[in-house]
N, C-alpha and C positions, 0 to 999 in steps of 0.2 A: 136522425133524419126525419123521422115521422115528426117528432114532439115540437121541433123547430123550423122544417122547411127548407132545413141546409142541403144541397144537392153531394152527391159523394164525392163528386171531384173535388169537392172542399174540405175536404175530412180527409186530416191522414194521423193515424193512432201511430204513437210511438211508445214500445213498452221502456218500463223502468230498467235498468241497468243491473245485471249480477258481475259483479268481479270473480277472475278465477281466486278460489281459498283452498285450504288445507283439506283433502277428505278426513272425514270424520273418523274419529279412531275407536269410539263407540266402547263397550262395558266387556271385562273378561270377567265376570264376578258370579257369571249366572245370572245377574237380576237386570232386566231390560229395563234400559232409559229412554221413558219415553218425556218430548217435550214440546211446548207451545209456546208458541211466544206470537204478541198480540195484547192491544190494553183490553182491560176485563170491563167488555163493554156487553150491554144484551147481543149486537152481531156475531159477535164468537163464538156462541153456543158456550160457553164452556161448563151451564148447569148441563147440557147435554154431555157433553165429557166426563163430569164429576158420575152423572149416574150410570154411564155405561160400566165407569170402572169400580163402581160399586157392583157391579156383575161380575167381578174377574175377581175377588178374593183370593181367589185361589191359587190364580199364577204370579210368575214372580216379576214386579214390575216395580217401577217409583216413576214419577212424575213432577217437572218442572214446569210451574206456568212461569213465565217473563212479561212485563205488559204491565204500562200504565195503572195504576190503582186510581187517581184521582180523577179522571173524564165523569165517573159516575159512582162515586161511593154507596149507592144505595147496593146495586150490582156487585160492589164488592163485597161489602157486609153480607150479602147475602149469598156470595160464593165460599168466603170461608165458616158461613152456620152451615149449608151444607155438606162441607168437606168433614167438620166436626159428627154431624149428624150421620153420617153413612159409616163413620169411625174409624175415615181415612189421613187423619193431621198426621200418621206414622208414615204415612205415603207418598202423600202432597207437597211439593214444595212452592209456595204462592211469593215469590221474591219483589213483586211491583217492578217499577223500571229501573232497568239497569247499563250501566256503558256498554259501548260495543264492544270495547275489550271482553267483556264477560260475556257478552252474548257471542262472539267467535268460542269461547273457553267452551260454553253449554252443547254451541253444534256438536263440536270435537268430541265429548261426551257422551253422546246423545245416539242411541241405536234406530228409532224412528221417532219421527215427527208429527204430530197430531195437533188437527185444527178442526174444529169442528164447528166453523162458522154458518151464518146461516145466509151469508152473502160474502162476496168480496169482488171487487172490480175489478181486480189483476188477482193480489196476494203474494206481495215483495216475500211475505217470509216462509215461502211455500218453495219460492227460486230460490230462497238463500239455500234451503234446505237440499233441493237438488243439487246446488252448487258444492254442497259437503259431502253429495255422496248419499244420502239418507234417505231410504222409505220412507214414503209419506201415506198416512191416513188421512181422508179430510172428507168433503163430502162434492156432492154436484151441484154447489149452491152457485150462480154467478159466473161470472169467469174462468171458478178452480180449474172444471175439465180443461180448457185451453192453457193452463199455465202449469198443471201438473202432464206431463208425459205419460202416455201410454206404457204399461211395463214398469214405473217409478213407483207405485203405488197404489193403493185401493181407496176408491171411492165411494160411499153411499149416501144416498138422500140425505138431505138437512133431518132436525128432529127426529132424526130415529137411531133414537139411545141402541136399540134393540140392535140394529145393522151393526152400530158402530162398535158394539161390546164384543157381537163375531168377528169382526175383519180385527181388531186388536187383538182375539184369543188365537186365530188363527195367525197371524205374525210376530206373539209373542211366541207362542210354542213351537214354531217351527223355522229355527236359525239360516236351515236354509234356502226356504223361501226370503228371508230377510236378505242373505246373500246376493240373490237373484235380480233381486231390486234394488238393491244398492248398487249391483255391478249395472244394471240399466241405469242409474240414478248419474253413474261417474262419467256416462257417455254420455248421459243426455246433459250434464252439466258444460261439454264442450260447444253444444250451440246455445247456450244463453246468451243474448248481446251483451257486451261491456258496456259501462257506465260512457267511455267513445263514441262506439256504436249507435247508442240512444243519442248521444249530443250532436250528430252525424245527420241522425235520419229527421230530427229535429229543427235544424239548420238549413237543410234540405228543403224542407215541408213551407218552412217560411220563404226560402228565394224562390222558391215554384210558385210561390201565391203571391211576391213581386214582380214576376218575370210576365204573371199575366197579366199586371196592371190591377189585380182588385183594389178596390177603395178601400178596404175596409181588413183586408190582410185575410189570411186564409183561418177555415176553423180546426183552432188547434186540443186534441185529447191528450193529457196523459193521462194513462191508467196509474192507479196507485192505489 
């Protein structure tokens, strides 16, 4: 409104779409699965990722990134010299993009979810991740607080490796705080809009801004 002039009555944000999925069925092994998914872009933070968990040697974790590798190769080369460098390629698994099928297969997997972006305008795979049931880690960049639920997970500042390496040592080692938020994770997964729902309020947004005659059709957001 400020940047453009558009009044609010013109403006109606419709978020992106979560289908109901499988809750995650997450690791009996001992060893927490933690995963990201997201292309390995600079907004992702994921050098901030990489050095948090170069702080946690200790406990027992693995790591899945999913996410485009070609938007920006420099960013990628330079993601796995530092996975090498901190002397975590036994840990890391950097798979580039993969089908949905396999990214359902990951959630399922998957004990919490970590994003460590350093903006995001909604954060589709934030909702997918509530939608499985899944503690989320991420941070207060952008949108996250409004798309992650209160109770679903922990939050801390963008860039700060240091936050982010406590709130993961503290939800690795302690399964039943992970419980906690999971079990918030599966309720709050019941009010996500359906892929419907968005195409609903969507539908909506436009016959409203027919119905008053603008010239020019209403301004429409989606978040993504």
């Amino acid at each position: 409104m400020a940047d453009y002039g558009v009044p609010s009555q013109r403006i109606s944000v419709v978020r992106p779409g979560t289908d109901p999925v499988q809750a995650a069925l997450g690791s009996n092994d001992g060893i927490v699965r933690l995963l990201s998914v997201g292309s390995v872009i600079p907004v992702k933070g994921y050098d901030v990722l990489i050095a948090a968990l170069a702080m946690l040697e200790d406990m027992p974790w693995r790591l899945t990134i999913a996410g485009d590798r070609t938007r920006d190769p420099r960013v990628a080369a330079t993601l796995d010299a530092e996975i090498e460098a901190r002397g975590l390629g036994g840990r890391v698994e950097v798979l580039g993009a993969v089908p949905p099928e396999r990214i359902d297969e990951l959630f399922l997997a998957s004990d919490l979810f970590v994003l460590a972006s350093r903006f995001e305008g909604y954060g589709m795979a934030l909702a997918e991740a509530t939608a499985h049931g899944i503690p989320v880690v991420s941070t207060t960049a952008g949108a996250i607080p409004q798309t992650v639920s209160a109770g679903t997970g922990v939050l801390v500042p963008p860039n700060d490796a240091g936050a982010l390496a406590s709130a993961l040592r503290r939800l690795i080692s302690n399964p039943g705080e992970r419980e906690r938020l999971a079990t918030n994770a599966r309720a709050a997964a019941r009010r996500l809009p359906t892929w419907q729902d968005s195409a609903r309020l969507f539908v909506r947004a436009v016959e409203t801004g027919r119905i008053r005659g603008a010239t020019r059709g209403p301004f429409l957001r989606l978040n993504a």
